[in-house]
TORKEMAR-732918 format. One line per field, with one value per residue (C-alpha): residue in one letter; x negated, y negated, z; residue number from 1. Coordinates in pm, whole numbers, plus 32768, in hexadecimal, padded with zeros to 4 digits. Each point is the difference from the previous one (the first is absolute). Layout:
N
residuo (A_...)
u (X_...)
v (Y_...)
w (Z_...)
num (NUM_...)
This chain:
93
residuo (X_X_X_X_X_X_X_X_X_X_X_X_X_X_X_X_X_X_X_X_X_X_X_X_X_X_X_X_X_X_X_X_X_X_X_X_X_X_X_X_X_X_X_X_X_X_X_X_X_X_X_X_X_X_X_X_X_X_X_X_X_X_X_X_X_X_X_X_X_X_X_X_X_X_X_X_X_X_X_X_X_X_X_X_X_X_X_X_X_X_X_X_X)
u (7026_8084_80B6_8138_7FF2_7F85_80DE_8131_7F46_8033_8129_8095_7F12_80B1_8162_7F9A_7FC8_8128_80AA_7F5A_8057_815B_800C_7F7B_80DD_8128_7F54_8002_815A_806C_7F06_80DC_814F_80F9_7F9A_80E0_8014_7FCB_7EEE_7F19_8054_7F8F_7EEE_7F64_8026_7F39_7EFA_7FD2_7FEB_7F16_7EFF_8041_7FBD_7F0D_7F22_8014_7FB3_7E89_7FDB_8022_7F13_7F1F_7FC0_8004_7F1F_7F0F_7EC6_7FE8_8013_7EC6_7F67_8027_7EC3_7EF6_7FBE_7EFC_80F7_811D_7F24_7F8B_816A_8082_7EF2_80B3_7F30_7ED2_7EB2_7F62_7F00_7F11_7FFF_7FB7_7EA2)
v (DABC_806E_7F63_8046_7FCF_7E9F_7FA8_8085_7F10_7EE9_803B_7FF7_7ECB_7F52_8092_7FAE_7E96_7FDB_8086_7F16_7EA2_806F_8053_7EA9_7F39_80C6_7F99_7EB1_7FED_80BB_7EF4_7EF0_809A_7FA1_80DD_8126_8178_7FFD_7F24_80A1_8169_7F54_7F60_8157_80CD_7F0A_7FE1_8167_8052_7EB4_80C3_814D_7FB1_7F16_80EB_810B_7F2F_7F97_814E_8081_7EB6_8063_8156_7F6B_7EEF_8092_809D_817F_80D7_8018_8154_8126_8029_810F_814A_7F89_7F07_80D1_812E_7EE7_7F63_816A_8033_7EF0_7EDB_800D_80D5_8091_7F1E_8138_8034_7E89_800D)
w (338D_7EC4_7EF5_8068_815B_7FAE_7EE7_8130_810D_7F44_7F74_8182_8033_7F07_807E_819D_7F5C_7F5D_8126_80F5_7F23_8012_8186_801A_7F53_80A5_8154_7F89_7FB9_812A_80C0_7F68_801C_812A_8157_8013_802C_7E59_7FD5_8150_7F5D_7EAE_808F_80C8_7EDD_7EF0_8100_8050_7E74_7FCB_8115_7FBE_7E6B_802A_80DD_7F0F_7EE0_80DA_8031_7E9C_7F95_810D_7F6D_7E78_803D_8102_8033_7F9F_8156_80CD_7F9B_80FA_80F4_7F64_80B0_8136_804C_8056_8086_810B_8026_8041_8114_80BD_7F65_80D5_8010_8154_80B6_8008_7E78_7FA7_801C)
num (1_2_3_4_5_6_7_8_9_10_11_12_13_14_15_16_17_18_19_20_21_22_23_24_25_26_27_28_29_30_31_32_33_34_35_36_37_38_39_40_41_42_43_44_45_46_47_48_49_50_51_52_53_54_55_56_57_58_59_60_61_62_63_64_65_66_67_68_69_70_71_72_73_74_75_76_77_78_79_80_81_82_83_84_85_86_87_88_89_90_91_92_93)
């Protein structure tokens, strides 16, 4: 990746987190709040941001933090994966 594709990865990584504390402290409010119509909208909404950003923010740490991607197969590799994967019993001699 370049450098600004990884200076705007963790710039939402940082945003995603920020985004996920606050879900969960609106989640725990709404979890201590009196039952109602209020509080279960409350408390639906703070958990589906809390997953949604928190799910993001492992994937974008996922692709900062990992391993480079495996390198693509060289040329006899695909020519046999294009022929189905398998050679002819009479030809492996």
């Amino acid at each position: 990746m370049d450098t600004t594709a990884v200076r705007r990865a963790r710039r939402w990584f940082w945003t995603l987190t920020a985004t996920a504390v606050l879900a969960m402290g609106a989640l725990s409010h709404g979890l201590r709040s009196a039952p109602g119509p209020t509080t279960g909208i409350l408390v639906l909404g703070s958990s589906l941001a809390l997953a949604a950003s928190a799910l993001q923010t492992a994937r974008i740490l996922a692709v900062l933090v990992g391993p480079p991607c495996l390198p693509l197969p060289g040329p006899r590799a695909r020519r046999r994966s294009a022929a189905g994967g398998h050679q002819r019993l009479s030809s492996r001699r």
